[in-house]
C-alpha positions as a Python dict, from the first residue, in 0.01 Angstrom:
ca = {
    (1, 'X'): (0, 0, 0),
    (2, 'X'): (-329, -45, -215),
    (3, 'X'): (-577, -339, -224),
    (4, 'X'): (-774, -496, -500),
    (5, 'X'): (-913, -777, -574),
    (6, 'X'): (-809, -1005, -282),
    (7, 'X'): (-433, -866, -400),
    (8, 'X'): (-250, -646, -206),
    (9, 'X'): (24, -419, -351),
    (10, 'X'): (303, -318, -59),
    (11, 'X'): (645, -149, -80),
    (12, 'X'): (951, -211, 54),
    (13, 'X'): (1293, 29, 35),
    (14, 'X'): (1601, -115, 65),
    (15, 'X'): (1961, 91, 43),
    (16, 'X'): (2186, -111, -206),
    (17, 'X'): (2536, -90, -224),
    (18, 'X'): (2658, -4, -539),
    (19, 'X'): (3031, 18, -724),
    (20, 'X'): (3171, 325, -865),
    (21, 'X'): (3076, 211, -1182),
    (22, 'X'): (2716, 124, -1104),
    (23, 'X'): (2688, 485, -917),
    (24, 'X'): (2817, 628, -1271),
    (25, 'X'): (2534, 491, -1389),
    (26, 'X'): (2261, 543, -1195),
    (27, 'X'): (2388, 923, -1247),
    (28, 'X'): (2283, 876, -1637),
    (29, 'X'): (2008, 736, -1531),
    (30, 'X'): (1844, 1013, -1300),
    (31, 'X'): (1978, 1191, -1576),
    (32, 'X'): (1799, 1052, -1870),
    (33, 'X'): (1485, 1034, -1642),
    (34, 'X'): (1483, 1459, -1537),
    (35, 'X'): (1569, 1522, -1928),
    (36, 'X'): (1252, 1338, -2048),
    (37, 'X'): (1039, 1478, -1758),
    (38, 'X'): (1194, 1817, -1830),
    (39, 'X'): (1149, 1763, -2263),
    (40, 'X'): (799, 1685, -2189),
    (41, 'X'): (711, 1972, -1978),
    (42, 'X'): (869, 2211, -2216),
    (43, 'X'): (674, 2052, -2553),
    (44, 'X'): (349, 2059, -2337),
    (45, 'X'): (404, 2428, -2282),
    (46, 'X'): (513, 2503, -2635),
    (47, 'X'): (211, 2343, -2782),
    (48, 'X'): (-57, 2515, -2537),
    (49, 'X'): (12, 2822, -2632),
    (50, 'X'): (23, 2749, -3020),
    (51, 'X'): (-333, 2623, -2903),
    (52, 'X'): (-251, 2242, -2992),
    (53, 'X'): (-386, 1951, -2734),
    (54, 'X'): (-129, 1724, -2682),
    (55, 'X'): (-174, 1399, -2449),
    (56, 'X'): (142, 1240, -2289),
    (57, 'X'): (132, 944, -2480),
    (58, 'X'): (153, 1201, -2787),
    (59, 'X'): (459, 1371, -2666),
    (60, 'X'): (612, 1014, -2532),
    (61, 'X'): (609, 921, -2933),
    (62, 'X'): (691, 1255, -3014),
    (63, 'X'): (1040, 1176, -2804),
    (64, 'X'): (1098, 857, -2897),
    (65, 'X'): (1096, 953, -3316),
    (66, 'X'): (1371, 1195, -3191),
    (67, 'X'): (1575, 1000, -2944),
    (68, 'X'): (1807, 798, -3155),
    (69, 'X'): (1918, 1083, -3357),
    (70, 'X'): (1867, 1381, -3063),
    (71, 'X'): (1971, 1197, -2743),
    (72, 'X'): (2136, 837, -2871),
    (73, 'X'): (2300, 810, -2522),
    (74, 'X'): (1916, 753, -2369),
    (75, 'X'): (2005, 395, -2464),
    (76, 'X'): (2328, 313, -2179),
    (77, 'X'): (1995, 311, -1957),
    (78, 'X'): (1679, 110, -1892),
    (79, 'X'): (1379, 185, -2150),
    (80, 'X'): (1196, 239, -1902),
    (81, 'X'): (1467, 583, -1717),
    (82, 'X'): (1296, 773, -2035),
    (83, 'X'): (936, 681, -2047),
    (84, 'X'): (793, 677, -1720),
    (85, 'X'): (884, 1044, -1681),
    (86, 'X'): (602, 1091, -1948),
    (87, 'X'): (358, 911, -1704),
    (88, 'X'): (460, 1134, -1411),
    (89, 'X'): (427, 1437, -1610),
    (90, 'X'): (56, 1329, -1693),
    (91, 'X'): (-5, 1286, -1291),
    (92, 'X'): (152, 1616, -1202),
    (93, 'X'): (-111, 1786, -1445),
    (94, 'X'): (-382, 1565, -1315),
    (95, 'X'): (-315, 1692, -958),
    (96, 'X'): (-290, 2080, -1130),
    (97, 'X'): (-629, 2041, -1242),
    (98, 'X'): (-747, 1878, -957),
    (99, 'X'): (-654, 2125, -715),
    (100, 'X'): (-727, 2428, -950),
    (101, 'X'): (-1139, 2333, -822),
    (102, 'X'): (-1040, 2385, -494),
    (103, 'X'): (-809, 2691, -517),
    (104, 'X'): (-504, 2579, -538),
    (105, 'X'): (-174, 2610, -767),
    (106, 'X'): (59, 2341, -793),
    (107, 'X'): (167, 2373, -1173),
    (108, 'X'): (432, 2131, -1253),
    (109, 'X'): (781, 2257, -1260),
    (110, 'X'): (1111, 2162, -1423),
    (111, 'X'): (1342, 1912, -1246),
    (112, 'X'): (1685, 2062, -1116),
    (113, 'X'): (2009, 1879, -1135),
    (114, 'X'): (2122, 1806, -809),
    (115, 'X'): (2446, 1651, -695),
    (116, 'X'): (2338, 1437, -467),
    (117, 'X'): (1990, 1339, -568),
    (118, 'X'): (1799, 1161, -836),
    (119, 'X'): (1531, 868, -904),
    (120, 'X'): (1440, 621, -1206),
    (121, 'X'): (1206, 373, -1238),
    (122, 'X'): (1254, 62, -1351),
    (123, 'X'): (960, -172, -1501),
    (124, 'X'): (837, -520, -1315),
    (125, 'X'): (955, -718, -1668),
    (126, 'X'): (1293, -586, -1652),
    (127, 'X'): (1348, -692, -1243),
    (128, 'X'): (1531, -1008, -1175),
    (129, 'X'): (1658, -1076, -806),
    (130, 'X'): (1909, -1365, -800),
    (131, 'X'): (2090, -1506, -454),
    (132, 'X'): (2462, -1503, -645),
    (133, 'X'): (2625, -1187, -786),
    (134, 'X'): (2628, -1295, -1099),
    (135, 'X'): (2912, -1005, -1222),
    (136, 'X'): (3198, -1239, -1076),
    (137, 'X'): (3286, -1469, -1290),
    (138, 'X'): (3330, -1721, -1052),
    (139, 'X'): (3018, -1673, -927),
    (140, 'X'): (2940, -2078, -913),
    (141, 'X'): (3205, -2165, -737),
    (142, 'X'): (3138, -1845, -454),
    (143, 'X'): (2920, -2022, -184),
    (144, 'X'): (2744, -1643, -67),
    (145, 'X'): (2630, -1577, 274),
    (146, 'X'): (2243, -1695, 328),
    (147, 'X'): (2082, -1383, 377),
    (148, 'X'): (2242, -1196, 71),
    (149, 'X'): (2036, -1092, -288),
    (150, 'X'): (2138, -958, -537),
    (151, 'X'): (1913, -697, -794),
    (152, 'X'): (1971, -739, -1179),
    (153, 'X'): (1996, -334, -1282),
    (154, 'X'): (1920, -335, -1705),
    (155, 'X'): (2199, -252, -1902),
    (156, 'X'): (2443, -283, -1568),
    (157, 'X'): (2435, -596, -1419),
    (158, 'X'): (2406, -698, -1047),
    (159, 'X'): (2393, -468, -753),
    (160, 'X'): (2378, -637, -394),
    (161, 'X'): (2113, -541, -111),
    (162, 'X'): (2214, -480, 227),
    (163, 'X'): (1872, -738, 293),
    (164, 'X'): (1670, -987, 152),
    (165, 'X'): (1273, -873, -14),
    (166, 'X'): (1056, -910, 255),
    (167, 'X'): (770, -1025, 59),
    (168, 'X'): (729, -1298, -178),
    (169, 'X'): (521, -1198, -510),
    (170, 'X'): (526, -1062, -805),
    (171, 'X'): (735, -739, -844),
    (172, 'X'): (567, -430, -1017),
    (173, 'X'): (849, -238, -1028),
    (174, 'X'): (1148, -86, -857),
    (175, 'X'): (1265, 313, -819),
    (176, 'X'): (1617, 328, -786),
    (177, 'X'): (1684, 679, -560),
    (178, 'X'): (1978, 833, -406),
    (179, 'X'): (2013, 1041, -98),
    (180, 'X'): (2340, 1185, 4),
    (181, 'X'): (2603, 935, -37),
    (182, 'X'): (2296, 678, 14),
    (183, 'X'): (2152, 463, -302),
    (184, 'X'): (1825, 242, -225),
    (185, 'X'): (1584, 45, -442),
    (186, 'X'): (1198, 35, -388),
    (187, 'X'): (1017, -273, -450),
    (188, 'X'): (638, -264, -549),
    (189, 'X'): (532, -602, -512),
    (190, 'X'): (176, -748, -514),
    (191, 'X'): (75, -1036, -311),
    (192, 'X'): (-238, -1260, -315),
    (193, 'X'): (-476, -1119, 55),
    (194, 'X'): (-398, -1517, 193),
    (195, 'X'): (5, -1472, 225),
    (196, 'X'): (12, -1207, 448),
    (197, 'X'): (-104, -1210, 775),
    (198, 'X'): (-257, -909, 955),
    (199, 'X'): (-238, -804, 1319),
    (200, 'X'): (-498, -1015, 1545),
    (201, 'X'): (-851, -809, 1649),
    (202, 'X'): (-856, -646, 1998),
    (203, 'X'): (-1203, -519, 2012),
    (204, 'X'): (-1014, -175, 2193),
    (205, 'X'): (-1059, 150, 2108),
    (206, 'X'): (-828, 467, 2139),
    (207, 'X'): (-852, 811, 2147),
    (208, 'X'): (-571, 1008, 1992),
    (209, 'X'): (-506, 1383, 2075),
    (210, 'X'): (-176, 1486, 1904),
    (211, 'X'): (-2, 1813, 2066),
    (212, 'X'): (336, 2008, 2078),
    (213, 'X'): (396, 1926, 2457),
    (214, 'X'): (282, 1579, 2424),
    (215, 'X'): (310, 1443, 2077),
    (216, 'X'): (19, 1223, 2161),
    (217, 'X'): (-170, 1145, 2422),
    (218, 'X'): (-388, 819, 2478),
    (219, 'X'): (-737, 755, 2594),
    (220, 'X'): (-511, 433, 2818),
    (221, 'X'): (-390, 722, 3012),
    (222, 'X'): (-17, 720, 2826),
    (223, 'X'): (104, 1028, 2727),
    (224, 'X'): (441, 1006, 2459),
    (225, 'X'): (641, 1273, 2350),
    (226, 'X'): (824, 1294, 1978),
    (227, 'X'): (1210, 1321, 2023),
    (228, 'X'): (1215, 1648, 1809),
    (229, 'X'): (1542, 1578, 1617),
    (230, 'X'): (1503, 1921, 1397),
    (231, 'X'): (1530, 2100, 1725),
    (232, 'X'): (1813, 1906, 1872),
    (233, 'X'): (2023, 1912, 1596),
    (234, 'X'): (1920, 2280, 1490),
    (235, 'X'): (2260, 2450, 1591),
    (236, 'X'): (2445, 2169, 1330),
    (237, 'X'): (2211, 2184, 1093),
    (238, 'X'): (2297, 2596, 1118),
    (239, 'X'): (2654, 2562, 1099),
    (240, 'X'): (2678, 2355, 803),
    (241, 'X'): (2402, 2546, 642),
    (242, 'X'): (2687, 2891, 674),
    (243, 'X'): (2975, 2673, 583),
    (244, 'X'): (2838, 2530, 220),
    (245, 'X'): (2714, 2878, 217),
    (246, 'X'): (3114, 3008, 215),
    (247, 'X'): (3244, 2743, -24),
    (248, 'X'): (3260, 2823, -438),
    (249, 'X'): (2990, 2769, -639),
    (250, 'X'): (2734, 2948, -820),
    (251, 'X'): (2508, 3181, -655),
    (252, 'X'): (2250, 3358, -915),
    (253, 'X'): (2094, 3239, -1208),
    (254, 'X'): (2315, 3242, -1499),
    (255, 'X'): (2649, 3222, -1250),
    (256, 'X'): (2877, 3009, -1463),
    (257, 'X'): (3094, 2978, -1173),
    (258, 'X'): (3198, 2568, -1109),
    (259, 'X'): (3147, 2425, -806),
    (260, 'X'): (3458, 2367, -569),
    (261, 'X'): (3539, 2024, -451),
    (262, 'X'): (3506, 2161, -78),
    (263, 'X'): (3162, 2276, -212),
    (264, 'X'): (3037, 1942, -316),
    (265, 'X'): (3197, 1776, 23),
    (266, 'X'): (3033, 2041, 244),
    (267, 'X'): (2685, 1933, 56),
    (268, 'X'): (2704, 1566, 73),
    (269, 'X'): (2799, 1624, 465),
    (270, 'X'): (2438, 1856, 509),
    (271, 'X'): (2249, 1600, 321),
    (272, 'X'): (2404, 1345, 572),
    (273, 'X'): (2311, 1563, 851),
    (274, 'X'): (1906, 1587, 668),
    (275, 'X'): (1859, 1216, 635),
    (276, 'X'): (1939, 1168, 1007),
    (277, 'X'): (1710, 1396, 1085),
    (278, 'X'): (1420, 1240, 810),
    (279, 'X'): (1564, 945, 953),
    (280, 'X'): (1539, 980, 1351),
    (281, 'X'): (1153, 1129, 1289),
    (282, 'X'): (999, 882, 1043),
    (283, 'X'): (1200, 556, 1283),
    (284, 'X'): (981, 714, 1567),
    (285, 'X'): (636, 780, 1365),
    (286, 'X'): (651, 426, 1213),
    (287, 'X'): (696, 211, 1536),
    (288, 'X'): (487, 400, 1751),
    (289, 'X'): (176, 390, 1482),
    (290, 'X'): (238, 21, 1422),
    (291, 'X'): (224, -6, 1832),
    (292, 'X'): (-89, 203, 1809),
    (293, 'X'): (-218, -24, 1536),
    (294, 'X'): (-116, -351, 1696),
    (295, 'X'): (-332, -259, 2027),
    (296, 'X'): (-643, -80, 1871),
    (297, 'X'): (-888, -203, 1652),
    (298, 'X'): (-1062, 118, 1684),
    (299, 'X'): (-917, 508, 1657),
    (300, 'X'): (-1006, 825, 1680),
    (301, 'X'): (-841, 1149, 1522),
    (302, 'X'): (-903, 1475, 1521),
    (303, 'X'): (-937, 1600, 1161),
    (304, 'X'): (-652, 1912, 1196),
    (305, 'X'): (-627, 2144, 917),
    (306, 'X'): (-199, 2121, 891),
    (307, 'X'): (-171, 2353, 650),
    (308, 'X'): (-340, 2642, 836),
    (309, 'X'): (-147, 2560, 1141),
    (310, 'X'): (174, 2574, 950),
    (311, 'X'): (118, 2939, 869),
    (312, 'X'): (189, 3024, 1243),
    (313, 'X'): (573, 3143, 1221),
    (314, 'X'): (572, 3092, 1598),
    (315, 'X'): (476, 2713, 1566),
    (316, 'X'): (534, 2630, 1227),
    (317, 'X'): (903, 2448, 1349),
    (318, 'X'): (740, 2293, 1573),
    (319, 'X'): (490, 2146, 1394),
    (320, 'X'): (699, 2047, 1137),
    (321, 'X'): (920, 1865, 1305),
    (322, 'X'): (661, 1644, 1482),
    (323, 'X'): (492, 1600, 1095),
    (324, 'X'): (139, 1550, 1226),
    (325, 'X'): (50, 1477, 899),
    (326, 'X'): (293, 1167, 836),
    (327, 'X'): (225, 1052, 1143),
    (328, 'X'): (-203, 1031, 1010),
    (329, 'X'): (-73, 886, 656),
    (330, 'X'): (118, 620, 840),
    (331, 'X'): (-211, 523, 1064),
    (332, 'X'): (-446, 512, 783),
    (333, 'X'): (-226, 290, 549),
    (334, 'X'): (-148, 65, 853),
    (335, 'X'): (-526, 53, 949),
    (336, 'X'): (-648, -43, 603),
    (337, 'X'): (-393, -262, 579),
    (338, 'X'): (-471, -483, 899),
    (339, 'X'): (-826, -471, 893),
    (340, 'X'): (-880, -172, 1112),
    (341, 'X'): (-1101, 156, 1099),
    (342, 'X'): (-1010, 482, 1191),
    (343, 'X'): (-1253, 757, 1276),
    (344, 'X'): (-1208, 1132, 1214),
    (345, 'X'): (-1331, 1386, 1462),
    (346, 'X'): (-1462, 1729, 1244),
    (347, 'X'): (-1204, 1984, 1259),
    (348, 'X'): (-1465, 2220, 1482),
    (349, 'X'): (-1541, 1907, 1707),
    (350, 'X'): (-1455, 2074, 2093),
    (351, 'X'): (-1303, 1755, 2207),
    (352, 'X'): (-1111, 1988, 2465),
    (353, 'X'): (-1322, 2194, 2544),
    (354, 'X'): (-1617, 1898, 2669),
    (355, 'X'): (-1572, 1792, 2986),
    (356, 'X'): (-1523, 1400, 2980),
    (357, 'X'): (-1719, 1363, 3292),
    (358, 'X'): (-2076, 1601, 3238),
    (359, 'X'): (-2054, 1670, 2908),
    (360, 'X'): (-2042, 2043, 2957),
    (361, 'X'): (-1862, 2229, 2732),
    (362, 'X'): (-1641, 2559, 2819),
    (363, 'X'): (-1662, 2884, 2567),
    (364, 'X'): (-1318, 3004, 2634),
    (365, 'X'): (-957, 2800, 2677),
    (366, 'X'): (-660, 2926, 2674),
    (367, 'X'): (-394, 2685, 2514),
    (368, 'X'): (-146, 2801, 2824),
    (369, 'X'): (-426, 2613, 3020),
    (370, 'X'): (-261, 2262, 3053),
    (371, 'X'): (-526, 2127, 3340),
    (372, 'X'): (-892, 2112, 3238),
    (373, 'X'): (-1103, 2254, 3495),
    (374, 'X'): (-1522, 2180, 3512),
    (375, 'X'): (-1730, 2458, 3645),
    (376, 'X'): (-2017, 2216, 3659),
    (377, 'X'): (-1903, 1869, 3796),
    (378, 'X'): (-1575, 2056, 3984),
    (379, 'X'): (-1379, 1759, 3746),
    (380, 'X'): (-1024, 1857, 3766),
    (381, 'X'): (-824, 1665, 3425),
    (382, 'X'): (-531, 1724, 3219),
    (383, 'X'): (-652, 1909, 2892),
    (384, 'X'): (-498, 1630, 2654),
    (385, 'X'): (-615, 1307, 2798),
    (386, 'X'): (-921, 1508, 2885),
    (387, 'X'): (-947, 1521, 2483),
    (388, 'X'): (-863, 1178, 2389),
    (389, 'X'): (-1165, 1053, 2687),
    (390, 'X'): (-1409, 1249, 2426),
    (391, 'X'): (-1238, 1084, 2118),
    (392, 'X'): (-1256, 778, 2252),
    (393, 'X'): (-1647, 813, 2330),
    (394, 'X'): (-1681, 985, 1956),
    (395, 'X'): (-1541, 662, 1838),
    (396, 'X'): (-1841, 452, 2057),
    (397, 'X'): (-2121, 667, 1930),
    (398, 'X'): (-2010, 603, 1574),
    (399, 'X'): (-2003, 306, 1576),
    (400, 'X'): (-2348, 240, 1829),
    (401, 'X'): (-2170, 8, 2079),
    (402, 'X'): (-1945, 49, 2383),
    (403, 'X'): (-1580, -46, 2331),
    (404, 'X'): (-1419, -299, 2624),
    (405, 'X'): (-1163, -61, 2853),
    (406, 'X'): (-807, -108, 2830),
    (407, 'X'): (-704, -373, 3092),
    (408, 'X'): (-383, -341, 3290),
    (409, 'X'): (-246, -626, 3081),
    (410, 'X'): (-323, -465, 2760),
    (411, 'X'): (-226, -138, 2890),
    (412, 'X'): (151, -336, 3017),
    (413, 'X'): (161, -510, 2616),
    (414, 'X'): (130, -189, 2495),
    (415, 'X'): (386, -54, 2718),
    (416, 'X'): (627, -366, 2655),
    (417, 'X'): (588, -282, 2310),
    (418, 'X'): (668, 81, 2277),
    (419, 'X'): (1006, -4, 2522),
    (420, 'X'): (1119, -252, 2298),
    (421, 'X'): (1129, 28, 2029),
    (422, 'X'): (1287, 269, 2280),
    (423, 'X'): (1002, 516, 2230),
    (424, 'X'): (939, 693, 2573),
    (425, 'X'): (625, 625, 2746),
    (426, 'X'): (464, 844, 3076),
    (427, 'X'): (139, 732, 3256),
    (428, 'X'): (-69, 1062, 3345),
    (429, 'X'): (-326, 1048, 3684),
    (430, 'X'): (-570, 830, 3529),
    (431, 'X'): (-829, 931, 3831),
    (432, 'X'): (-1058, 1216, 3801),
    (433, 'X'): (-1047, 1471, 4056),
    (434, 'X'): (-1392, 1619, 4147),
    (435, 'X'): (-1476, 1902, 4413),
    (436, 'X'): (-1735, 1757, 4711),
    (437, 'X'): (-2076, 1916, 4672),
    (438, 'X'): (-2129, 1837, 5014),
}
């Protein structure tokens, strides 16, 4: 989602379900689109080391002069399959550049064929939805079902959705993607700030402290763990992983040998077996942070370097297959997008390590040390909620007022809300336990 100018761009993916001969095409079409990404990477490279500055728009004409003659069957597609490539290609060496300043190398590479993957985007003039499937040609006379649409694919014709655009605008633009035996289009769509209605203030504040054990726990006292589908579904993930492994197909660079029929089932069933996992994780991120979003005006993060974590072996798994990250991408878009503000602790910010009760904080815990003890107050807390207390009073001092507490009605909405989506909530001791000094 992006804003500007009182318009508001937002996305929405929906699977279609297309014939065999729409999948045929959409095949060419991924096709066309990795050739001119891969044409244009290749020219780029040619002409920096003859010591020639080329811009993409250069080396977009440069293709089109040749296409007719070089690559004629560029045309069975959408204009567009060939020439936004050009414009991605100009990105990826924006974000090389960008990240060379702060040590990093993420050089654009050539796009692999893969059998059952593949995008192409398709420009806003060139999008026309219509309620009838148009193909038949008794379409006038079909009376179709209410909630069905239909998506006008250039040089095709109509492709159904399996549901109707949820927003009413003008379209930007649509990717068509596949995944597995999966095809879906992406709407951009931009919609005047008046039609769309954000969630209502609450005036609350929460603080967040995201964990292996828990995957977060709340300031509210809830604590809610992430159903870890990677590590569930490990051992099948394993044993299709060994039997694609097994089936014939080429194994080194330059093996000529063709791919087996039992090869290319074996792959569509572990790309299956990937998207339910994708699947499972980003169903549970998404309705718990619009939950989180629906209840909180105010939130409070702490600002975890991912990457550094991830080069634990012992926890990288793990960590991966809660995708802290996502899970902060999700919030922020949501946030901006209703009106709300979230608040980043710094990454050296001893949230639990402070004791929520005295302030004091400890020089040494132990991450086996899952109950917070105080040495000065005698406070006895769990060590996550004792974190999210001092996020939630990080959030109050940066913003110079103190936030209403969560009442047990808003604390039971909140609940009501997270059981409706089947996501798991537990209530930790809410009460702090202090030693008499008596």
């Amino acid at each position: 989602m992006s804003e500007n100018n009182n318009i508001v761009s937002l996305s929405h993916k929906i699977e279609i379900y297309p014939n065999k001969k729409a999948k045929t095409h959409f095949r060419k079409a991924f096709g066309c689109s990795r050739l001119a990404y891969n044409w244009g990477l290749a020219k780029w490279q040619e002409y920096y080391k003859q010591g020639i500055k080329k811009t993409h728009l250069d080396l977009k004409k440069e293709f089109n002069a040749i296409k007719k003659t070089q690559f004629p069957f560029v045309y069975e597609v959408s204009k567009y399959a060939t020439q936004q490539p050009f414009l991605n290609l100009n990105l990826a060496f924006q974000k090389f550049f960008r990240d060379l300043k702060q040590g990093k190398v993420s050089y654009p590479q050539f796009k692999k064929k893969r059998d059952n993957a593949g995008s192409y985007y398709i420009g806003g003039d060139q999008v026309v939805l219509s309620d009838t499937n148009k193909n038949s040609k008794k379409y006038k006379k079909i009376i179709t079902e209410c909630n069905a649409q239909y998506l006008k694919v250039p040089n095709l014709g109509y492709v159904k959705l399996s549901e109707r655009l949820r927003f009413s605008g003008k379209i930007n633009s649509v990717t068509i993607s596949q995944n597995g035996d999966k095809y879906y289009a992406s709407f951009s769509v931009s919609i005047a700030e008046e039609n769309y209605q954000p969630q209502p203030k609450t005036k609350l504040g929460l603080g967040i402290d995201v964990g292996l054990k828990s995957f977060v726990s709340l300031s509210n006292g809830l604590e809610i763990k992430s159903p870890k589908p990677l590590a569930k579904l490990a051992s099948k993930l394993k044993t299709k992983s060994r039997q694609l492994s097994k089936k014939q197909h080429p194994k080194t660079k330059g093996d000529k040998t063709k791919k087996s029929a039992n090869y290319l089932k074996a792959s569509l069933k572990l790309a299956k077996l990937h998207r339910r996992i994708v699947n499972i994780r980003n169903d549970f991120l998404h309705k718990l942070s619009s939950s989180i979003i629906k209840q909180a005006d105010y939130i409070c993060l702490e600002d975890l370097n991912v990457k550094g974590m991830m080069k634990n072996h012992k926890l990288a798994k793990s960590i991966a297959d809660v995708s802290f990250y996502e899970f902060r991408r999700q919030l922020e878009y949501k946030a901006k997008y209703n009106g709300k503000e979230i608040i980043f602790a710094d990454r050296f910010y001893p949230s639990s390590k402070t004791c929520s009760q005295c302030g004091s904080i400890k020089k040494e815990l132990k991450l086996s040390e899952r109950i917070y003890y105080c040495e000065d107050c005698g406070a006895k807390i769990g060590r996550d909620y004792n974190a999210s207390i001092n996020l939630l009073r990080l959030i109050e001092k940066q913003i110079g007022q103190v936030l209403p507490e969560f009442t047990p009605m808003d604390l039971t909405a909140m609940q009501s809300n997270l059981a409706i989506n089947r996501i798991v909530t537990s209530k930790v001791e809410v009460g702090i336990q202090q030693k008499s000094h008596l």
